[in-house]
C-alpha positions as CSV (number, residue, x, y, z in Angstrom):
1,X,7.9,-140.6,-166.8
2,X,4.0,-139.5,-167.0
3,X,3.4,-136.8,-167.9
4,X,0.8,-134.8,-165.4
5,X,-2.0,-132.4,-166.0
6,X,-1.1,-128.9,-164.7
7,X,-3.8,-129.1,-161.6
8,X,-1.6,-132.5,-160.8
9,X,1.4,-130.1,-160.6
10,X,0.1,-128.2,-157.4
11,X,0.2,-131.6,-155.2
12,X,3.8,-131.7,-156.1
13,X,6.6,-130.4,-153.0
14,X,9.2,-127.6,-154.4
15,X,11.4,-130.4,-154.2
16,X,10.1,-132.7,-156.5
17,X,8.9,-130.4,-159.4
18,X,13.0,-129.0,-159.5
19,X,13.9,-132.7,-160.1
20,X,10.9,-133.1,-162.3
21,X,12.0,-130.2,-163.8
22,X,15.2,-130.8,-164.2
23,X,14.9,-134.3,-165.4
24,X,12.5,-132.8,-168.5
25,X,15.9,-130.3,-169.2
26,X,17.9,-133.3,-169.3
27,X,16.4,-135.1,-171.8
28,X,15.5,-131.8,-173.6
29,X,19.1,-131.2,-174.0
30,X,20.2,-134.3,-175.0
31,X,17.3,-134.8,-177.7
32,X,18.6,-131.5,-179.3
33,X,21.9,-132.7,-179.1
34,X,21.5,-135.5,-180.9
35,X,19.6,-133.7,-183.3
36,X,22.5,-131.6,-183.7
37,X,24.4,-134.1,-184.5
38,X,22.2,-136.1,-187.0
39,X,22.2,-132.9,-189.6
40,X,25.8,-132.7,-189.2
41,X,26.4,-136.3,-190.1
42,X,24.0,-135.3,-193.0
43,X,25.3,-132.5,-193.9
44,X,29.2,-134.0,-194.3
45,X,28.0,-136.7,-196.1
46,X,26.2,-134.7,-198.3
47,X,29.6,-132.6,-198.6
48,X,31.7,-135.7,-199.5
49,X,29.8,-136.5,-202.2
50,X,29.5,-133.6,-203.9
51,X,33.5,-133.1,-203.1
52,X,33.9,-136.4,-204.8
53,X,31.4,-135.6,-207.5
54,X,33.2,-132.0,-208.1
55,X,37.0,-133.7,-207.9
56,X,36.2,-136.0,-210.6
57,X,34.0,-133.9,-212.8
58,X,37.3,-131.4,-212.8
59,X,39.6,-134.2,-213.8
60,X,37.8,-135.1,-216.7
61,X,37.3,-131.5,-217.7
62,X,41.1,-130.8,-217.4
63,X,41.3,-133.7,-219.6
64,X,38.7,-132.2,-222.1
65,X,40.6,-129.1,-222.1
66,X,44.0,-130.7,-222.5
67,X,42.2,-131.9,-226.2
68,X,40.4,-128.7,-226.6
69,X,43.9,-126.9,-226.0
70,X,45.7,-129.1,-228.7
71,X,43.0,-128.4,-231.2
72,X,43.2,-124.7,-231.1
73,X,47.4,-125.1,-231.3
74,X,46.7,-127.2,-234.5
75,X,44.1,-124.6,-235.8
76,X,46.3,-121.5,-235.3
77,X,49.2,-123.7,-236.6
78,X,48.0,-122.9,-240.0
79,X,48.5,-119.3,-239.8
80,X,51.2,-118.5,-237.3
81,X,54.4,-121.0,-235.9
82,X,53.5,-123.4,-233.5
83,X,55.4,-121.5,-230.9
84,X,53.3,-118.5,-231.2
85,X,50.2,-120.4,-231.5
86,X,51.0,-122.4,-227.8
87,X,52.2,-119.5,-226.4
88,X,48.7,-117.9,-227.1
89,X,46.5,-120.4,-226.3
90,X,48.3,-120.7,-222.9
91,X,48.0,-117.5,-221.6
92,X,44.3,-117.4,-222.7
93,X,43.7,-120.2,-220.3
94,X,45.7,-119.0,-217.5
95,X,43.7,-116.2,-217.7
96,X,40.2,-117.6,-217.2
97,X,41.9,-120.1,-214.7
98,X,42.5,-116.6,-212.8
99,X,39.5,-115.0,-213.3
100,X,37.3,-118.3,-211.9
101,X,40.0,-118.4,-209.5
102,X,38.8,-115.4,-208.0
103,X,35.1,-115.9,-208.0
104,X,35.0,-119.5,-206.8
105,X,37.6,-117.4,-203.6
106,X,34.2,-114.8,-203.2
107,X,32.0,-117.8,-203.6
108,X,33.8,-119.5,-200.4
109,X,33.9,-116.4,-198.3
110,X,30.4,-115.9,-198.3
111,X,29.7,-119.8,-197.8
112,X,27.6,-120.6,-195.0
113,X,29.7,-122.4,-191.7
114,X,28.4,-125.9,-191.2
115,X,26.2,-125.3,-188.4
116,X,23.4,-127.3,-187.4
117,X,20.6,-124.7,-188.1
118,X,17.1,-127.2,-187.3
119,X,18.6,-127.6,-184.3
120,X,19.2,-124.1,-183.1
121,X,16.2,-123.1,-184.3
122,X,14.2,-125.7,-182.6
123,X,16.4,-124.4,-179.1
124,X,15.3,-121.3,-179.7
125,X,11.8,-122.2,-179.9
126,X,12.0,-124.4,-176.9
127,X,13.5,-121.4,-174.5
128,X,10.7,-119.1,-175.7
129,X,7.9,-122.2,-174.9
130,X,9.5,-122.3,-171.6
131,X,9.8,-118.4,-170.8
132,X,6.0,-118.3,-172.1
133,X,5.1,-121.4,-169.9
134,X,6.5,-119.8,-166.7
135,X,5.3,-115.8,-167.5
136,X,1.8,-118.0,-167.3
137,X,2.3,-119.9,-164.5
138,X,3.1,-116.9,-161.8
139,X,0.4,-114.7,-163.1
């Protein structure tokens, strides 16, 4: 499609600027759309690999702390039973596992929804270009 100069636009029937105009929505919509869906496809792979990333980096540290754990045992082993010594170096940890529990739960509820922001935005800017474009044309 050409595109036409606004003095062209006059020569045009009723008819034929709605299907010209129409036409232009069209393929406005389905640009956006795809747009839309572009960032998303970004966006979940982006999430993938840092789930991946994350999943693994927790394994190994669970690992780590599984050492780290044993150590401490084997350190307060010189001062108290061993009983004692696990039994207090397990509740330590369960409770930091509860206290980050609870943060990383706020740090999820005030995550952002996966929502394809450039593309909203750049709809928004489109119905204000054409709200603008008419306001001008019937003055």
């Amino acid at each position: 499609m050409t595109e036409m100069r606004p003095g062209d636009l006059r020569e045009l029937s009723t008819g034929e600027l709605v299907a010209q105009m129409s036409a232009q929505v069209s393929r406005l919509v389905r640009d956006e759309l795809r747009l839309a869906q572009a960032e998303l496809r970004q966006k979940g792979k982006r999430a993938g690999i840092g789930a991946g990333l994350t999943g693994t980096a927790g394994v190994l540290a669970l690992l780590g702390l599984g050492g780290l754990e044993a150590a401490a045992i084997a350190a307060l082993a010189m001062v108290l039973p061993v009983w004692a010594c696990a039994l207090i170096v397990g509740a330590a940890l369960l409770l930091l596992a509860g206290v980050l529990g609870l943060v990383g739960s706020k740090q999820l509820k005030r995550g952002v929804p996966p929502i394809p922001e450039q593309a909203i935005a750049s709809v928004q800017r489109d119905a204000q270009a054409v709200k603008e474009g008419g306001r001008r044309e019937f003055r």
